[in-house]
C-alpha positions in Angstrom: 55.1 122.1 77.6 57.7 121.7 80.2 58.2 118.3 81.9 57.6 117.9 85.7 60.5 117.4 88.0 61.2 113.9 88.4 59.9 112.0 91.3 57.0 114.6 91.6 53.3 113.8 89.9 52.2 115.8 86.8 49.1 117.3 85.6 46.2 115.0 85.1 46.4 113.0 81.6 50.1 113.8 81.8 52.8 110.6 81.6 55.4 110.6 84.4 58.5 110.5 83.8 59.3 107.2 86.1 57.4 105.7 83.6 59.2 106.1 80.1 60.6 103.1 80.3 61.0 99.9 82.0 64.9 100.1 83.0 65.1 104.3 83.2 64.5 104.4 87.0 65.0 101.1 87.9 69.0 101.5 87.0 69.8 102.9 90.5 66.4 102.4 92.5 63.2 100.2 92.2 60.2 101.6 91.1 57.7 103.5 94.1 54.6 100.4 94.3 51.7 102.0 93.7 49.0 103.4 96.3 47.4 100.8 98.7 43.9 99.4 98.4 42.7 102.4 101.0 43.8 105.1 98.5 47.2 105.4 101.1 50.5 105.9 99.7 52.6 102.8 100.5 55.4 103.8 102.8 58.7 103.3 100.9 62.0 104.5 102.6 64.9 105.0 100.0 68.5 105.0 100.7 70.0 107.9 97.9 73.4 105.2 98.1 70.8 102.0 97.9 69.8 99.8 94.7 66.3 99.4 96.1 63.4 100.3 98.0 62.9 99.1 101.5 59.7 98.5 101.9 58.8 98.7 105.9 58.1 94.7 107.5 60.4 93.7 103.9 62.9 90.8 103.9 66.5 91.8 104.1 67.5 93.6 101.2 71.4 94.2 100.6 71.1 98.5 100.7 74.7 99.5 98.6 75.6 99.2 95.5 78.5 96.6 94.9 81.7 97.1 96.7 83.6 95.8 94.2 82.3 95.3 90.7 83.3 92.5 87.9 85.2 94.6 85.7 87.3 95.9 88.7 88.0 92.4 89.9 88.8 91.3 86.3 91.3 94.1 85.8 93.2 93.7 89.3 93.4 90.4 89.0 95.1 90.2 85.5 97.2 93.2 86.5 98.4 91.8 89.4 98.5 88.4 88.1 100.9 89.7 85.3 103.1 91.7 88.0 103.5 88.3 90.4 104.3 86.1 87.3 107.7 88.3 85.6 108.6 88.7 89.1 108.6 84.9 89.6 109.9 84.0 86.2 112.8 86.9 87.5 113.1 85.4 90.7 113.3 81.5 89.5 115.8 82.4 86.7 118.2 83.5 89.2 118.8 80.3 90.6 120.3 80.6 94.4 121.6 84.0 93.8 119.9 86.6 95.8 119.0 89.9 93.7 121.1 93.2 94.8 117.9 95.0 95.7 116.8 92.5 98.0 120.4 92.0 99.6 121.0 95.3 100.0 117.5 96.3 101.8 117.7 93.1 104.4 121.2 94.5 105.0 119.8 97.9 105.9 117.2 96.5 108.2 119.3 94.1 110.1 121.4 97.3 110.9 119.2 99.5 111.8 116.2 97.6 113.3 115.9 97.5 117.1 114.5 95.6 119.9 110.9 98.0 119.7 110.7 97.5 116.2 111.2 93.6 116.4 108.8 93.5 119.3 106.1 95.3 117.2 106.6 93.1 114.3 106.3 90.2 116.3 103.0 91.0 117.6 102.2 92.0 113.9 103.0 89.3 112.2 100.0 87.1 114.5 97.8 89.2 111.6 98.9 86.4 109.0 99.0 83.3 111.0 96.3 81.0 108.9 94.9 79.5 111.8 94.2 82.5 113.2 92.9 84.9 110.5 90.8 82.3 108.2 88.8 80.9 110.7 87.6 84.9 111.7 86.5 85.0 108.3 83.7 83.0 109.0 82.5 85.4 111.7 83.1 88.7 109.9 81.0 86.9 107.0 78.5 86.5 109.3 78.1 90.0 111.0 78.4 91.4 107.4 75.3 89.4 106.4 72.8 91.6 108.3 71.1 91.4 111.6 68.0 90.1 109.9 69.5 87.7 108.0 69.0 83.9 108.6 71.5 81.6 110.4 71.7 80.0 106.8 72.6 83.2 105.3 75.2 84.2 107.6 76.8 80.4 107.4 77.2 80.9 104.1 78.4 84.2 103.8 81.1 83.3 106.7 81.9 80.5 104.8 82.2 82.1 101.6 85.0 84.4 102.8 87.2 81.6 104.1 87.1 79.3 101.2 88.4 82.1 99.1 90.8 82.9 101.3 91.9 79.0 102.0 92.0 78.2 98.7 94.6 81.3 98.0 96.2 79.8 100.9 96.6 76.2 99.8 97.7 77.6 95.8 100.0 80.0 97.7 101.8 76.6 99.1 101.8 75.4 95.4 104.0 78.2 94.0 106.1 78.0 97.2 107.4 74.4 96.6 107.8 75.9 92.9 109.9 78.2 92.9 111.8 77.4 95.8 114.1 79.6 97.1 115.8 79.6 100.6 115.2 82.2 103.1 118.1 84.6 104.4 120.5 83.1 106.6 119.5 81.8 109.8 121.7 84.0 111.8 119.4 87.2 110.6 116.5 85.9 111.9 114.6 88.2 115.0 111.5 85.5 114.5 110.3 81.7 114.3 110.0 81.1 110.7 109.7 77.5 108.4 109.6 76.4 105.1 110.5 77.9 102.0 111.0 81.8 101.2 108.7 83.1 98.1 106.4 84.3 98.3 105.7 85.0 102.0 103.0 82.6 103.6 102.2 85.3 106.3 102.0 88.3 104.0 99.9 86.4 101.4 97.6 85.1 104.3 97.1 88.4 105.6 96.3 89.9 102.5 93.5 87.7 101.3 92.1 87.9 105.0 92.6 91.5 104.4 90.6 91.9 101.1 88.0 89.7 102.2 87.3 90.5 104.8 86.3 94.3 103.7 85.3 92.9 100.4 82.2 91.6 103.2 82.2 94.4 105.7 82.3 97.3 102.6 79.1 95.8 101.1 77.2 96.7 104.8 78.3 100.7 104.3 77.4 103.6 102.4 79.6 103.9 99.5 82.0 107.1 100.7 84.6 107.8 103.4 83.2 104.5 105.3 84.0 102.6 102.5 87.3 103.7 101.7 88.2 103.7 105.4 87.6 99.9 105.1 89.5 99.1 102.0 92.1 101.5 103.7 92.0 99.3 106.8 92.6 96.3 104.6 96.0 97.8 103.0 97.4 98.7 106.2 96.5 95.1 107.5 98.4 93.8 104.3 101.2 95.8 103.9 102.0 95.6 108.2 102.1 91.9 108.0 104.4 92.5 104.7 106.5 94.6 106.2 106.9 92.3 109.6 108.3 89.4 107.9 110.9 91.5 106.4 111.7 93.4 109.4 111.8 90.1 111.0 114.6 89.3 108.7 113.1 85.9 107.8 112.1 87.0 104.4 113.4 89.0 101.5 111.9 92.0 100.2 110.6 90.5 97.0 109.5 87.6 99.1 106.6 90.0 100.8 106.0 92.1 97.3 104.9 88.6 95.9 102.8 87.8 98.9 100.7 91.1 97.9 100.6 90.4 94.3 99.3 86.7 94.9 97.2 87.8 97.8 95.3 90.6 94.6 95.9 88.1 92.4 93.6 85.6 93.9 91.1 87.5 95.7 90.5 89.2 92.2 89.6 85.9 90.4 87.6 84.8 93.1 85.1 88.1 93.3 84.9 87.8 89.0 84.1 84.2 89.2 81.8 84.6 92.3 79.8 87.6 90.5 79.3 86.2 87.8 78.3 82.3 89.1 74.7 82.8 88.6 71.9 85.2 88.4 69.2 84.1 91.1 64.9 84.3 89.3 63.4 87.5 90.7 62.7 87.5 94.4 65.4 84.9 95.3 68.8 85.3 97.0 70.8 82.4 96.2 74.3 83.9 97.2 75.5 85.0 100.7 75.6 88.5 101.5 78.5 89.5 100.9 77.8 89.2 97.3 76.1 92.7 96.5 72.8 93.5 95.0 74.6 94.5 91.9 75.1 91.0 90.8 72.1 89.6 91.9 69.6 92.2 90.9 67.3 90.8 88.2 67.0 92.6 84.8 63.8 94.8 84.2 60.8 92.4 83.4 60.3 91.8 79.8 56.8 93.5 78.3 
């Protein structure tokens, strides 16, 4: 005897299928409830993109599936980890001696750059000022908690977002006063610019304000062209502010390719460490929002 589609009833004495076991359905939704008390069907609305049921009058329930998962955070972060130390150790080992590739390209742009293009990167560069872009974390944290999500939800998910980014910030520092090295003459300079050269304190600011930001706003939209238009969003924020500084003459190229590395580097750890900090008892939300259902979804009851 044939089976009946899933999600429909079958004949009477027959098993459904959304029953065979405890973890079979519940992988990418939670089980229908049963009928109400009045013989009613509870009314359950269910996202095809969601984790879970939304049961109407329900608490907030995060509705996406992770925007970025453990393994993914794991594997870009040791990648680009790998990447940002040989290029340091590369970097470091040649003493005060600039590399060819990075001579060459500021010599290109300081001869063909021109007062539009120094005018734009000025204006761009304002997306990696610290003060500026850290601090919005906290807000973009908070509108990417939910509207019906407590004032203690949204502080914590705004807060969330900036101490990974300030804490990239402040290691970024660190590896500056490492390795360094001296930024290109003075006279090259279309832009204010202090302290030492690699990697770039702009480009790497801008990149974890970048990726955390959308790591927050991608877990509030459907997975699809809205969510690739964020992490999308986040590149372009990056690589602009990247390509400012250099424009700018105040940095060399390798000086802004480090600033991406460290900026993936970090934000990587942070997400691996963050999803995996602690598995909240069924019924509980313990983390912000920004931390998707994925990681805080309990496993099926035991029998």
């Amino acid at each position: 005897m044939s089976r009946p589609a899933a999600g429909r009833p079958g004949p009477p004495g027959q098993d459904s299928p959304a029953q065979d076991s405890p973890g079979h359905a519940a992988e990418d939704h939670l089980l229908v409830p049963e009928a109400a008390a009045d013989g009613d069907a509870a009314q359950v609305t269910l996202n095809p993109a969601a984790e879970s049921a939304v049961l109407p009058g329900s608490p907030h329930v995060t509705p996406t599936p992770a925007p970025v998962s453990r393994r993914t955070a794991a594997i870009a972060a040791t990648a680009a980890g790998l990447a940002l130390a040989a290029l340091s150790i590369w970097v470091a080992g040649r003493g005060t001696a600039v590399p060819a590739v990075d001579q060459d390209i500021h010599r290109w742009v300081i001869q063909h750059r021109g007062p539009a293009g120094v005018s734009v990167a000025r204006a761009v560069r304002w997306g990696g000022v610290t003060w500026v872009v850290f601090p919005a974390l906290i807000a973009v944290g908070a509108a990417a908690a939910g509207a019906g999500s407590s004032l203690r939800r949204r502080a914590g998910a705004g807060l969330l977002l900036c101490l990974v980014a300030s804490t990239g910030g402040y290691a970024e520092i660190q590896l500056n006063h490492l390795i360094a090295r001296a930024r290109p003459p003075v006279a090259d300079w279309a832009g204010a610019a202090s302290g030492l050269s690699f990697p770039s304190g702009h480009t790497t600011a801008a990149t974890l304000a970048a990726l955390t930001a959308a790591w927050g706003l991608a877990a509030r939209v459907r997975p699809g062209w809205r969510r690739r238009a964020v992490w999308g969003g986040a590149a372009a924020w990056a690589g602009a502010v990247g390509w400012s500084r250099v424009w700018l003459g105040v940095h060399w190229p390798t000086d802004a390719v480090a600033g991406w590395l460290f900026g993936l580097a970090w934000f990587g750890a942070a997400v691996a460490v963050t999803l995996s900090a602690r598995r909240p008892p069924a019924g509980r939300e313990l983390l912000p929002a920004v931390v998707p259902a994925a990681a805080r979804r309990p496993g099926p009851p035991a029998s």
